[in-house]
KETOR-470466 format. One record per residue (C-alpha): x negated, y negated, z. Coordinates in steps of 0.02 Angstrom, whole numbers, padded with zeros to 5 digits, always signed. Layout:
! residues N
XYZ
...
END
This chain:
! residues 449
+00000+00000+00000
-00082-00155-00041
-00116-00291+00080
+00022-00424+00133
-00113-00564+00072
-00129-00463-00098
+00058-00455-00114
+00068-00653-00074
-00078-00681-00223
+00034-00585-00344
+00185-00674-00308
+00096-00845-00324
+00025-00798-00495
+00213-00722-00542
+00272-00926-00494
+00156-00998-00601
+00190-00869-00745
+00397-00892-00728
+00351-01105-00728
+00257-01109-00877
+00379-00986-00993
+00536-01109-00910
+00427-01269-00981
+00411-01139-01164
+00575-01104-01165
+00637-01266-01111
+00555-01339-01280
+00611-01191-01402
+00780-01224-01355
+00777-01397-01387
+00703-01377-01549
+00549-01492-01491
+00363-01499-01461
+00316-01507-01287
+00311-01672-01228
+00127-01738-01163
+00182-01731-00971
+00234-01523-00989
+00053-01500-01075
-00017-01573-00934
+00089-01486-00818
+00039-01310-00912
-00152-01350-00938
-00147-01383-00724
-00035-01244-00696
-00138-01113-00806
-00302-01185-00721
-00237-01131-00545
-00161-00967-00636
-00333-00918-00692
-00424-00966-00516
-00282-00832-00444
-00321-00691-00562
-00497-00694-00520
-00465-00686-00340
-00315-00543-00370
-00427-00441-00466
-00560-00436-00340
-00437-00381-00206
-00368-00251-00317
-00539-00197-00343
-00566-00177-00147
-00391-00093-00133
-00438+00014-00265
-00622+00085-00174
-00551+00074-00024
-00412+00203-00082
-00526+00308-00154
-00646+00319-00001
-00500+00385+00083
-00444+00524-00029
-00626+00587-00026
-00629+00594+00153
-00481+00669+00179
-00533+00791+00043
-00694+00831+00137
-00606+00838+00307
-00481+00965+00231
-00600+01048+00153
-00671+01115+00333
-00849+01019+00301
-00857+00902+00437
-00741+00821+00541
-00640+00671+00477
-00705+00502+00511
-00594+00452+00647
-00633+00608+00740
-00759+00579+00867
-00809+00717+01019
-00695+00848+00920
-00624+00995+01035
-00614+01162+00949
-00511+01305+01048
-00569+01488+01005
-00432+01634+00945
-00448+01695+01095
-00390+01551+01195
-00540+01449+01273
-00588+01293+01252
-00766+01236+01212
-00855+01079+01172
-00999+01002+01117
-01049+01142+00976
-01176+01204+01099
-01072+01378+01111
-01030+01489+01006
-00857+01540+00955
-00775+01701+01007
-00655+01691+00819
-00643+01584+00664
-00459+01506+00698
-00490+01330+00782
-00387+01152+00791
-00470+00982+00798
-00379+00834+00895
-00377+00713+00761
-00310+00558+00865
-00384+00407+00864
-00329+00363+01021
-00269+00190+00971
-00086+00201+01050
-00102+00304+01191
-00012+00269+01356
-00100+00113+01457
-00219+00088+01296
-00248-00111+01258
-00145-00101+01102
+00038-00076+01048
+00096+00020+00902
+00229-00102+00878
+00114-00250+00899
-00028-00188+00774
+00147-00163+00644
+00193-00352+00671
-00007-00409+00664
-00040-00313+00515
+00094-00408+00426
+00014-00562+00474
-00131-00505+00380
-00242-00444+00526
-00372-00311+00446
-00395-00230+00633
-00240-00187+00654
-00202-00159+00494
-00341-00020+00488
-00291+00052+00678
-00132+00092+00585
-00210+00179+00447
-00301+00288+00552
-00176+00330+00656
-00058+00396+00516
-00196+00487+00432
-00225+00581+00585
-00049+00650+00560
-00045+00794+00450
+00139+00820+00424
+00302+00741+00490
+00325+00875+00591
+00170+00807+00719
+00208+00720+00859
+00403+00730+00872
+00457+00607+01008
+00284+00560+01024
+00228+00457+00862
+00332+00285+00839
+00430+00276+00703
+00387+00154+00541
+00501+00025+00549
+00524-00052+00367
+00501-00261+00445
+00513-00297+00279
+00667-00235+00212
+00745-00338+00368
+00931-00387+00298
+00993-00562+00348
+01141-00626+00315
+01154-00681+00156
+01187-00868+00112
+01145-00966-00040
+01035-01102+00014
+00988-01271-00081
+01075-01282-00270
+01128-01467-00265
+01036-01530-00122
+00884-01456-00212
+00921-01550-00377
+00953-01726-00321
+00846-01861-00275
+00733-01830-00090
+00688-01962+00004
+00572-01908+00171
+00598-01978+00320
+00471-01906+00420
+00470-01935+00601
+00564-02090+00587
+00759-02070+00593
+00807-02247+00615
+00945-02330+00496
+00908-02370+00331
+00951-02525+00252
+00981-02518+00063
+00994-02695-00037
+01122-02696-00191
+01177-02817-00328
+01374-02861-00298
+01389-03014-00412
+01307-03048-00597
+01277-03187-00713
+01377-03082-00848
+01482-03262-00878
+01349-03390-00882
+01226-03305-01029
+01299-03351-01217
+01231-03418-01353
+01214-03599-01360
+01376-03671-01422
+01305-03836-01521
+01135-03915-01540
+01083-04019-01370
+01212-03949-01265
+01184-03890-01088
+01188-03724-01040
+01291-03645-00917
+01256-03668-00739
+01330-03579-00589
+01275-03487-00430
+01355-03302-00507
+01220-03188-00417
+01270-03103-00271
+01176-02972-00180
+01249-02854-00008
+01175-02723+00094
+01210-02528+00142
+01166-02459+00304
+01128-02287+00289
+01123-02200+00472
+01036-02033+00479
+01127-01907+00604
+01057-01757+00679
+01086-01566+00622
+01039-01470+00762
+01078-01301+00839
+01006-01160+00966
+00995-00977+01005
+00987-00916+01195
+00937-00716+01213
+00858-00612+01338
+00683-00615+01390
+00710-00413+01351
+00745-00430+01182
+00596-00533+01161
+00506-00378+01272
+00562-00254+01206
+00599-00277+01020
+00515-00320+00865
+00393-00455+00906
+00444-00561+00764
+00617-00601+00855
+00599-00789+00885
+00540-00780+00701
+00677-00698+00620
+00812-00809+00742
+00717-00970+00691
+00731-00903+00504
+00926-00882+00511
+00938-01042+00604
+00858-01140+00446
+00965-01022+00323
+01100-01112+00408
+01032-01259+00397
+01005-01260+00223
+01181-01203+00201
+01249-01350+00321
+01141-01490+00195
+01209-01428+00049
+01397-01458+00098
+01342-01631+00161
+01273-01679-00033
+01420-01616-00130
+01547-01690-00002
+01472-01869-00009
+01473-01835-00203
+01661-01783-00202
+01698-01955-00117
+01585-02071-00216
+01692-01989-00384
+01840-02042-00333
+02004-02016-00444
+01995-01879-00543
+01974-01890-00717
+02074-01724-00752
+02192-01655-00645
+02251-01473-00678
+02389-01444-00559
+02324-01263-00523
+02252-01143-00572
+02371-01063-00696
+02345-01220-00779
+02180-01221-00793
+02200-01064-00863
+02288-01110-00972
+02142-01246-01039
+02011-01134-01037
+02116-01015-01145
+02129-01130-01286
+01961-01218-01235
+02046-01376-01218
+01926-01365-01030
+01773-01382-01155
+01819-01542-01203
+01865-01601-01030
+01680-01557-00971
+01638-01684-01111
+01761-01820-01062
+01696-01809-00873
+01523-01822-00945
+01548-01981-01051
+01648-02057-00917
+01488-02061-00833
+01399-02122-00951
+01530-02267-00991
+01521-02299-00807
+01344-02293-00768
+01292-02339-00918
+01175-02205-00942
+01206-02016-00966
+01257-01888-00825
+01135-01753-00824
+01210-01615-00687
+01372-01526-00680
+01414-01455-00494
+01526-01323-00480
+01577-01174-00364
+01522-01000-00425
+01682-00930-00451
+01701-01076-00608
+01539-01058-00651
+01583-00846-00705
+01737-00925-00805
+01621-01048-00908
+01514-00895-00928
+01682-00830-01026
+01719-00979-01127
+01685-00943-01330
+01694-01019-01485
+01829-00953-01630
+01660-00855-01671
+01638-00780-01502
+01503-00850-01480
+01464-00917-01285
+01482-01103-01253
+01347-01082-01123
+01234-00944-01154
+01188-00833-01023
+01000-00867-01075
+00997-01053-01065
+00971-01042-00855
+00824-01097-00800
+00687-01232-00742
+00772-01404-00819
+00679-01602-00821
+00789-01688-00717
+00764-01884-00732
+00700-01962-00563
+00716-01803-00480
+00579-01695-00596
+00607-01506-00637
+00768-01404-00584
+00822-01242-00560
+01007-01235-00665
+01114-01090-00696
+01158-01130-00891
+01187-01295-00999
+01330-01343-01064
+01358-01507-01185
+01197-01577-01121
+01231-01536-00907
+01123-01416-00821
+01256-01328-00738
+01218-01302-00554
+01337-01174-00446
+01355-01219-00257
+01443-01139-00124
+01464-01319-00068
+01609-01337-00168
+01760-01313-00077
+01921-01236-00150
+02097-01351-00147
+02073-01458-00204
+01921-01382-00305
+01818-01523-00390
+01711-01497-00550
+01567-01652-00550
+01454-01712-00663
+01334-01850-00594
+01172-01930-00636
+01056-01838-00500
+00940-01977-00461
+01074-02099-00401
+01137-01968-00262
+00986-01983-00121
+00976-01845+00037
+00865-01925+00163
+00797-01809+00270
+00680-01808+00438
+00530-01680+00464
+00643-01530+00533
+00594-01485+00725
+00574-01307+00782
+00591-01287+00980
+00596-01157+01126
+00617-01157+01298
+00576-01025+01420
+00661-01010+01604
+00768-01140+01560
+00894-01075+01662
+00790-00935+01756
+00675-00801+01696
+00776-00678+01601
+00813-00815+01463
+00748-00892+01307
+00798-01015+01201
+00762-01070+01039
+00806-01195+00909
+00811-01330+00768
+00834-01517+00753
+00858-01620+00594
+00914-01772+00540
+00995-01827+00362
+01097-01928+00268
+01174-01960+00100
+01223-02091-00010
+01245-02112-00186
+01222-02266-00279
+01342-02353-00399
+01483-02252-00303
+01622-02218-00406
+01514-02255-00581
+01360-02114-00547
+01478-01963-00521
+01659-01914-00579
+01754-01750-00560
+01894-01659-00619
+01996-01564-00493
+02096-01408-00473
+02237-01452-00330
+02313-01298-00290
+02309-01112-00305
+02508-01111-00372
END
């Protein structure tokens, strides 16, 4: 099995690899060249990809002599030539039942055993089976190779019934399973860092739209007014916070890794808590809808005769009329992203192919992960959209901003007495997206019936 750092290596590499095809791909489906700022972004990304293979194929190397070392020893060791290389002081019991050591005297039959133990995990030894399990993980190489001697000194799974711990797959751990960041991850990020005081955002209310024209006769004055206006938004950051309390025997006693794995589900829901905060701040900046299907038989009934195809493009230009430049995302639950999927032409031909998901250039924002494209909108499922009424957005992602602190990971032990522990999170955020109302539209599905 190769080493956890080994395994991280390969899945860096696999990143880079997956980022460069997206930035290919991206190109040959836009029937383009790549732009100068993806051949810079390839030439750096290849660079680091090459620096990664060397180092991979050195450790692969090692892994590779390492393994064989150990099939030869365990050949010779089988083989009756010598004892194995963990086994040190070997005991050897004669067919007639006594025991002898040393080699100094001679055997009374040819039948022996050797006690092939390392001794690593033995009962008031320094180290835990369990422990060594979590270490190695971490990338330790001592405990890592206490492991590997210990199981090697096992000749079938029959040994050591009750005795030898059992191999607990860490791993394979299941969590629950939540989506994570789809919108939040696409729109604009502003850090906060360790400063979660309110943020004050200056914006044009007022123009001089009716004072610029073209001069109406030779020598005469132009127009003269105080038409500029500016106003302020205060943007006020609130915490996201939650905590876990268990047993100081569940910390004891189970996998070591169990404030881990607790901190890990606590930023899963998170992550799941930020997301519903971006899409409902962009359901209220959108406003009135721009279509309205009463429910959902009726918007069955427009995706049968595609008539919701052209409604994706209204939404989309009245962004753009709005705004005054083009929308670039389209938000949407899952569930409405698998009936796009469906939508063909009289061909049968998909309006959004199923190979069109992928990395996408986001303006202001920089490259996205979308499901699909459709009529220019990287199409983004979320389970942040709620259902009835069910809203459908498309929105310029730079204009929606998610400030967001450093997130703060904290435990306390005999808070209320020794037998507890608690752990937890604290975050703060906010949202708000500019030219409310212009940036972002929706349509909406209001009911079920």
């Amino acid at each position: 099995m190769a080493s956890p750092y080994l395994v991280r290596k390969r899945e860096q590499y696999q990143e880079i690899r997956t980022e460069i095809e997206g930035l290919q791909a991206l190109a040959v489906a836009e029937n383009r060249d790549l732009t100068e700022d993806e051949l810079g972004t390839i030439r750096t990304r290849a660079a680091d990809a090459e620096k990664l293979a060397g180092e991979i194929e050195s450790l692969a190397d090692f892994e590779r002599r390492s393994a064989k070392v150990g099939v030869a020893a365990a050949e010779i060791a089988a083989a009756g030539d010598g004892p194995p290389p963990e086994a040190t002081g070997d005991h050897t019991r004669a067919a007639g039942g006594e025991t002898r050591s040393g080699g100094a005297e001679a055997l009374t039959g040819t039948a022996q055993t050797r006690d092939r133990d390392p001794g690593h995990y033995r009962k008031g030894g320094e180290h835990s089976f369990f422990g060594d399990m979590f270490r190695a993980k971490q990338g330790y190489q001592d405990a890592s190779r206490r492991l590997a001697e210990h199981h090697r000194a096992l000749d079938t799974p029959n040994e050591g019934v009750g005795l030898v711990a059992p191999h607990w797959l860490v791993e394979e751990y299941q969590t629950i399973a939540r989506q994570g960041r789809r919108a939040s991850g696409a729109v604009r990020q502003v850090p906060l860092g360790d400063d979660p005081r309110p943020l004050t955002l200056p914006r044009q209310t007022a123009g001089t739209d009716t004072i610029v024209a073209e001069q109406a006769s030779e020598n005469t004055a132009p127009t003269s007014t105080d038409a500029y206006d500016s106003d302020t938004v205060t943007v006020t950051p609130k915490p996201t916070t939650g905590a876990q309390v268990f047993s100081r025997q569940m910390l004891d006693m189970a996998n070591p890794a169990i404030d881990g794995l607790i901190y890990g589900d606590l930023l899963s829901v998170y992550n799941q808590k930020i997301e519903a905060k971006v899409v409902a701040a962009m359901v209220t900046a959108a406003g009135t809808a721009v279509t309205t299907y009463a429910n959902e038989a009726a918007w069955d009934t427009a995706a049968g005769n595609l008539a919701v195809s052209d409604d994706l493009i209204d939404l989309a230009i009245a962004v753009r009329n709005a705004r005054k430049l083009p929308a670039d995302i389209l938000v949407l639950s899952v569930a409405r992203y698998g009936e796009l999927l469906k939508l063909k032409d009289s061909a049968g031909r998909p309006l959004m192919p199923m190979d069109s998901a992928g990395p996408m250039n986001v303006v202001g924002t920089g490259s996205v992960a979308v499901d699909g494209r459709i009529h220019g909108l990287g199409v983004i499922a979320s389970d942040g959209v709620t259902q009835y009424p069910e809203s459908i957005l498309a929105a310029r992602a730079a204009d929606t901003l998610l400030f967001e602190s450093a997130l703060m990971r904290f435990r306390y032990e005999e808070k209320s007495g020794p037998h507890s522990i608690e752990v937890g999170i604290w975050g703060y955020s906010a949202v708000h997206v500019k030219y409310s109302g212009d940036s972002v539209k929706r349509n909406v599905i209001t009911a079920a019936v």
